[in-house]
MARMI-203232 format. One record per residue (C-alpha): residue in one letter; x, y, z. Coordinates in steps of 0.5 Angstrom, whole numbers, padded with zeros to 4 digits, always signed. Layout:
residues N
aXYZ/...
//
This chain:
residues 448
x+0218+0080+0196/x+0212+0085+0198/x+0213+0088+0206/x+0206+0087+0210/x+0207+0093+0215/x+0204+0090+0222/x+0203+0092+0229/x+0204+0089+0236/x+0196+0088+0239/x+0194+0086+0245/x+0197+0092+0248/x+0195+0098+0253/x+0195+0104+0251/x+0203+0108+0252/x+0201+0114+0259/x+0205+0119+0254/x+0201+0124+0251/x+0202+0125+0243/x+0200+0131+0239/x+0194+0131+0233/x+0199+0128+0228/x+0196+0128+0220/x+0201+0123+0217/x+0204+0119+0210/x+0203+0112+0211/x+0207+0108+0205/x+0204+0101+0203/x+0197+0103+0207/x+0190+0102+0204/x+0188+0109+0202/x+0181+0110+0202/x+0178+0116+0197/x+0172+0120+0198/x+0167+0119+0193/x+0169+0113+0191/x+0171+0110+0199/x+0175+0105+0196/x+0183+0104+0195/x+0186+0109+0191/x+0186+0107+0184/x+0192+0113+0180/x+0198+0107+0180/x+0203+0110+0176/x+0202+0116+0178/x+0205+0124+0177/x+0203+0129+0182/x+0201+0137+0179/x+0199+0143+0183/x+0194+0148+0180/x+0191+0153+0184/x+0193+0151+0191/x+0190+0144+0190/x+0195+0137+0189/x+0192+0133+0182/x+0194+0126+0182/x+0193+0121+0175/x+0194+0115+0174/x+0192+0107+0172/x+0185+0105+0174/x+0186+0097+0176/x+0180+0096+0179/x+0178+0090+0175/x+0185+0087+0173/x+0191+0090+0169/x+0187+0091+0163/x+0186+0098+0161/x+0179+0102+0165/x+0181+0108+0165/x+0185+0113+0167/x+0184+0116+0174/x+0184+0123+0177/x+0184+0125+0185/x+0185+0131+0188/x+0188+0134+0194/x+0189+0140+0199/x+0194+0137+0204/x+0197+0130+0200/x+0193+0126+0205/x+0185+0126+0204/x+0184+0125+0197/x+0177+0125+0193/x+0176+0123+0187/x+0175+0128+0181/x+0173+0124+0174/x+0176+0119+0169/x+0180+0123+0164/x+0181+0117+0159/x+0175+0111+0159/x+0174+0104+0156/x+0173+0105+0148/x+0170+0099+0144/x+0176+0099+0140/x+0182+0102+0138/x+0188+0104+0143/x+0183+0105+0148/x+0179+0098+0146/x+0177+0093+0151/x+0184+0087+0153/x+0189+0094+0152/x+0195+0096+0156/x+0195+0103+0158/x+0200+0105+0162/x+0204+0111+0167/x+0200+0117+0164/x+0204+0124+0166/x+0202+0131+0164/x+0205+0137+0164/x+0202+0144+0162/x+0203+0147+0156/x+0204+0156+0157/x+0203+0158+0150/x+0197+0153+0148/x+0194+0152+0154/x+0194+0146+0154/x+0194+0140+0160/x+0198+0135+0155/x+0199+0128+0158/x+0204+0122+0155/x+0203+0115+0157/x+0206+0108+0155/x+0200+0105+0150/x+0201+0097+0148/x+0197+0091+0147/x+0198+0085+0152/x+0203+0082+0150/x+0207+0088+0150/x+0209+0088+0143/x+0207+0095+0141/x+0212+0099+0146/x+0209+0105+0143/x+0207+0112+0147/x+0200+0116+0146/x+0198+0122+0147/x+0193+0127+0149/x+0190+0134+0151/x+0185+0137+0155/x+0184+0145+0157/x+0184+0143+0164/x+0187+0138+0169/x+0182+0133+0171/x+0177+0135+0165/x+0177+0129+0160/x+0182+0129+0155/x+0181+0128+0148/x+0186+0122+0146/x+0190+0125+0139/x+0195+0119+0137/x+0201+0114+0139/x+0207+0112+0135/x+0213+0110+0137/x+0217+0116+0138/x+0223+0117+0133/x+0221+0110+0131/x+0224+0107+0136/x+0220+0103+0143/x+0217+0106+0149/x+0215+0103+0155/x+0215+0106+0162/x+0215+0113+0161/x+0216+0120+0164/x+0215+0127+0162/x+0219+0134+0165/x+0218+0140+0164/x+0224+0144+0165/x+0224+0152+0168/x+0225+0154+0161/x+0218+0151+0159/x+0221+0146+0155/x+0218+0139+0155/x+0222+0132+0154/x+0220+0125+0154/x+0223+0120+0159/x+0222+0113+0155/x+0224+0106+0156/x+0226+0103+0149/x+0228+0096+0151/x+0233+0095+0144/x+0237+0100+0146/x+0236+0103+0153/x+0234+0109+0157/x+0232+0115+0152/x+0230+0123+0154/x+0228+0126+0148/x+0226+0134+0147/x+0218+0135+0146/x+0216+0139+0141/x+0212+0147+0143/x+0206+0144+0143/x+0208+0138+0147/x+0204+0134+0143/x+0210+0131+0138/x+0218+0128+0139/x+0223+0132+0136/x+0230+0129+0138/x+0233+0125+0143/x+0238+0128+0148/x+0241+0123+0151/x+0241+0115+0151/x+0243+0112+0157/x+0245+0105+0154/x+0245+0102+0161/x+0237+0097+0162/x+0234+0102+0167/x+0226+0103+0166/x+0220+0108+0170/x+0224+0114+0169/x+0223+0121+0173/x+0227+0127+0173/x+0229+0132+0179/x+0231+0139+0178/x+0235+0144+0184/x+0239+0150+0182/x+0243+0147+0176/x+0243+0140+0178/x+0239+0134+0174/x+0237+0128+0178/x+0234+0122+0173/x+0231+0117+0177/x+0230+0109+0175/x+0228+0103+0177/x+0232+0096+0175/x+0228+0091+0170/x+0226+0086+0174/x+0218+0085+0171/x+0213+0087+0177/x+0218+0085+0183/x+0221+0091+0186/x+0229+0093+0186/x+0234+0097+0188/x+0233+0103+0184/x+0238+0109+0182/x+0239+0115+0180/x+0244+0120+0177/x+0245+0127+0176/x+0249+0132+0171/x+0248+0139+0170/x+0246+0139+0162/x+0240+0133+0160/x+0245+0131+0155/x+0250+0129+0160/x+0255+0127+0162/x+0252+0124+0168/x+0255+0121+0174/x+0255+0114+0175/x+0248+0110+0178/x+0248+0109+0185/x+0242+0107+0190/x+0238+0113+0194/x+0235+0108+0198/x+0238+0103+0202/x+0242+0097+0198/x+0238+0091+0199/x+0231+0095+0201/x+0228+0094+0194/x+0227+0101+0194/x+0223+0098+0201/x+0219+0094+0195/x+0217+0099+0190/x+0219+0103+0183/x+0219+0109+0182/x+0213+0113+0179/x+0216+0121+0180/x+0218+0126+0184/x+0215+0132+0186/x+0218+0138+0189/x+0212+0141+0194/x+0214+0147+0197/x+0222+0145+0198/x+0219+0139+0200/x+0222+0133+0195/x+0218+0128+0196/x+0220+0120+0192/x+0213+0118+0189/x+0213+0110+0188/x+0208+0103+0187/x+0209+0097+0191/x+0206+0093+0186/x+0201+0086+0187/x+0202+0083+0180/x+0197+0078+0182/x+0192+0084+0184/x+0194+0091+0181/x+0188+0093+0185/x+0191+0091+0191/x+0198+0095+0189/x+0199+0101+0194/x+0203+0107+0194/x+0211+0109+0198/x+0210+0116+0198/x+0217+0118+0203/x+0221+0125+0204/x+0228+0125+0200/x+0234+0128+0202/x+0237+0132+0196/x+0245+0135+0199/x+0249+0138+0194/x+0248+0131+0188/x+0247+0127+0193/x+0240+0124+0194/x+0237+0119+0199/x+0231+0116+0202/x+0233+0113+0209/x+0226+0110+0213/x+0220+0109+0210/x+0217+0110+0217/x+0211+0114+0217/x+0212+0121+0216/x+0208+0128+0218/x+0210+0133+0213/x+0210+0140+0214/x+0209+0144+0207/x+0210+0150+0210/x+0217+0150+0211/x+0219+0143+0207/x+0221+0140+0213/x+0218+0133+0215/x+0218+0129+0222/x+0219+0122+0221/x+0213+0118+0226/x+0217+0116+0232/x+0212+0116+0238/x+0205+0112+0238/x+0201+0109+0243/x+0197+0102+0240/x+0190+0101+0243/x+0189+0092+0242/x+0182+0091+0239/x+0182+0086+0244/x+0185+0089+0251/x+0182+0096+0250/x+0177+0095+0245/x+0169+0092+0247/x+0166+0087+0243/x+0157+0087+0241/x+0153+0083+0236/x+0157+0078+0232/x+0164+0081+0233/x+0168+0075+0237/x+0175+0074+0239/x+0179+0070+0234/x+0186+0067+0235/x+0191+0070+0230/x+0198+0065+0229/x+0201+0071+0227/x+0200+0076+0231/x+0201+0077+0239/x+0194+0077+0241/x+0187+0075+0239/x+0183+0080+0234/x+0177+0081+0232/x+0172+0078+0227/x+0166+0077+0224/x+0165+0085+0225/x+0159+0088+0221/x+0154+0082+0217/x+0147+0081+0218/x+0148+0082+0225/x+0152+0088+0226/x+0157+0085+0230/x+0162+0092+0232/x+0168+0094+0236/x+0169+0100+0240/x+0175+0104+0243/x+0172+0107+0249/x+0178+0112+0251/x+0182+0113+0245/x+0188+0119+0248/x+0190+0126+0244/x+0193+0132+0246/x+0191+0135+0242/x+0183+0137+0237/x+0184+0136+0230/x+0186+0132+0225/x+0189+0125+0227/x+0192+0119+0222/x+0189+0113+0225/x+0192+0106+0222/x+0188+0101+0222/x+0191+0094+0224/x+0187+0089+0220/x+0187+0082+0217/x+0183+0080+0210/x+0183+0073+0208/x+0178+0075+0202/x+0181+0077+0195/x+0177+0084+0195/x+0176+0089+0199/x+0171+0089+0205/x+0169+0096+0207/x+0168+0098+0215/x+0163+0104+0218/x+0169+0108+0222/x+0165+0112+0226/x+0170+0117+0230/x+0166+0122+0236/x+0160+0121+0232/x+0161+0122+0225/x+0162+0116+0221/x+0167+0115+0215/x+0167+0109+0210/x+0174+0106+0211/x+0177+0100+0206/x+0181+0094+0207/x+0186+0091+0202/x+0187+0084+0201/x+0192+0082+0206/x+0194+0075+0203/x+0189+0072+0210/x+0186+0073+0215/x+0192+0071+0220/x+0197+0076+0216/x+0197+0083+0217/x+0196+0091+0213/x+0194+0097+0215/x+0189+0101+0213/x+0188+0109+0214/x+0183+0114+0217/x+0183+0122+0217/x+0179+0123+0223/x+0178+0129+0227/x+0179+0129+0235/x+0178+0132+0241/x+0184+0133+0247/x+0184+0128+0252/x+0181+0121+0252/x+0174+0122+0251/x+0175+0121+0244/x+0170+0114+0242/x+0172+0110+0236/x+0167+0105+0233/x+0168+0100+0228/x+0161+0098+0225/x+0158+0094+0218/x+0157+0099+0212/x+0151+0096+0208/x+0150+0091+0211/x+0158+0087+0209/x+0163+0084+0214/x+0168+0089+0217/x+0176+0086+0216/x+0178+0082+0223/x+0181+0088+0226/x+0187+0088+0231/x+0188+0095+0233/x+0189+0102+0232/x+0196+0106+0233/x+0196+0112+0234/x+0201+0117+0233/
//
């Protein structure tokens, strides 16, 4: 079900020239610093303070059970750094070892000051459907776990919250034996006082837009962990009526194999944010972060391409034109590194990079337009079930890059890396060990 985005190697690099372009690669590997492995905040919600963009979510690093509950923090949704786990492990309790902790969202509360956070809280089983609820005096500050219920009596699964422009705050909550629930928040955000409407319809992973006088309720289908094509609604009142579902990303596309998680609104910018799950591997799973167009009580999606946003003006441009570099046609090969025959790929790739003998692999002429910041996709195969870690080394400064799992050797992903680059060719990229561990087998870079 799950889309492997993969690239042509063994190509020479395109004579056009392109600009310095910081992108959004949806379903790449996304490295964190402070951590320098894959991004673990799945579930997620986004919230600004400050000029700085916060995302909080679900630790899988060691299986589905809980871990903790993750924060990252940004200043351009590109390059992320880890801040603190806002909730841990527990001995017991809600908290406890084998529990299910999912889909954590958090909305400030004016009066209280207070960051208050919902999230779905179960044992493993899922017999429970209950949600929890916790506080904190900052964003990404650990948070002190106050309780969980069922809400009005009634089940909760996949949740989400949304604060309205009134500074109301609602509950956004799957109660399987009836459907799809809004419920009103208490002042102080910490309890449920009443439902607002019930969508009886079977719809989960609940995220809720606003614009003018218009609301959009996003949802995805009940498919267990396999993605769907996910709806959305709209009305002028949280209690309806609302307008019969409809898709907003292309029928047949799985929401290009994703759920949704939330939407955010950044600067005018609305940005779809979801989870292309790996049931097997939660660990694995990566992020579809895609523009999405809102027109009137329309909303669409209609290219999970990658994209440079500009958070200036809320526009964004759809990647169209890259220059590929074949790890073996324009790459040069030292120590253990060797050419490896892929079957599915166009060319050979390069394998047994990094190791005890330091094999490594160096783009010698890698072309730009212009200095700056630059995206590079990383186009490489991971036959092992972890990730493996590679020093990336860009005009001399060297960055920790991780590879997901690729489900084999021969299949490939893309993994992500924000260097900054010189105008001209002169730029010098250099794939080498990183303490002492084996690189993925690496098939090219493309550039945008």
């Amino acid at each position: 079900m799950y889309r492997i985005i993969t690239f042509l190697v063994g190509l020479i690099p395109l004579a056009q020239l392109v600009h310095a372009s910081l992108d959004i690669v949806s379903g790449a590997t996304w490295t964190a610093a402070g951590t320098n492995k894959h991004i673990q905040a799945h579930g997620t919600g986004l919230t600004e303070v400050d000029g700085v963009y916060y995302i909080i979510g679900e630790n899988h690093t060691s299986g589905s059970s809980f871990q903790s509950i993750n924060c990252y923090s940004s200043t351009n949704l590109r390059d992320w750094t880890f801040e603190n786990e806002l909730l841990t492990l527990q001995a017991s309790g809600d908290l406890g070892p084998s529990r299910v902790v999912e889909r954590p969202k958090v909305i400030y509360n004016d009066d209280t000051r207070k960051y208050v956070m919902w999230l779905h809280i179960d044992d493993s089983s899922y017999a429970e459907a209950r949600a929890g609820v916790a506080t904190s005096d900052t964003v990404c500050g650990a948070y002190t776990y106050l309780n969980a219920s069922r809400p009005l009596g009634f089940q909760s699964r996949d949740l989400g919250l949304f604060k309205d422009t009134d500074g109301t705050g609602y509950l956004l909550t799957e109660d399987r034996a009836n459907g799809l629930r809004i419920d009103r928040l208490s002042a102080d955000y910490l309890t449920v006082e009443s439902n607002v409407h019930l969508f009886t319809a079977d719809y989960e992973a609940p995220a809720v837009y606003k614009t003018g006088d218009t609301y959009f309720m996003f949802a995805s289908q009940l498919s267990g962990w396999s993605p769907n094509d996910n709806k959305y609604t709209t009305a002028t009142n949280l209690s309806g009526p609302w307008s019969d579902w409809a898709d907003f990303a292309p029928s047949g596309s799985d929401t290009y194999s994703s759920q949704t998680s939330y939407v955010a609104d950044v600067d005018g910018l609305v940005m779809y944010m979801g989870d292309r799950w790996v049931s097997t591997d939660l660990a694995s799973s990566t992020y579809i972060w895609l523009p999405l167009t809102i027109s009137g009580t329309t909303a669409t999606i209609t290219s999970d391409a990658a994209w440079t946003p500009s958070f200036k003006d809320g526009t964004w441009t759809t990647v169209s034109n890259t220059t590929t570099y074949g790890a073996k046609s324009a790459g040069t090969i030292a120590g253990s590194a060797t050419s490896i025959t892929c079957s599915g790929c166009s060319s050979e790739i390069i394998g047994w990079l990094g190791g005890p003998d330091n094999g490594t692999l160096t783009f010698g002429a890698v072309d730009f337009a212009a200095a700056g910041e630059n995206t590079l996709q990383i186009s490489y195969g991971n036959g092992d079930s972890t990730q493996r870690y590679c020093s990336v080394t860009v005009n001399g400064k060297t960055h920790i890059v991780a590879f997901l799992p690729s489900g084999g050797p021969q299949t490939l992903r893309t993994s992500v890396l924000n260097a900054d680059v010189e105008q001209g060719s002169g730029n010098v990229v250099t794939f080498s060990a990183y303490n002492g561990g084996y690189c993925p087998d690496i098939a090219g870079l493309v550039i945008s």
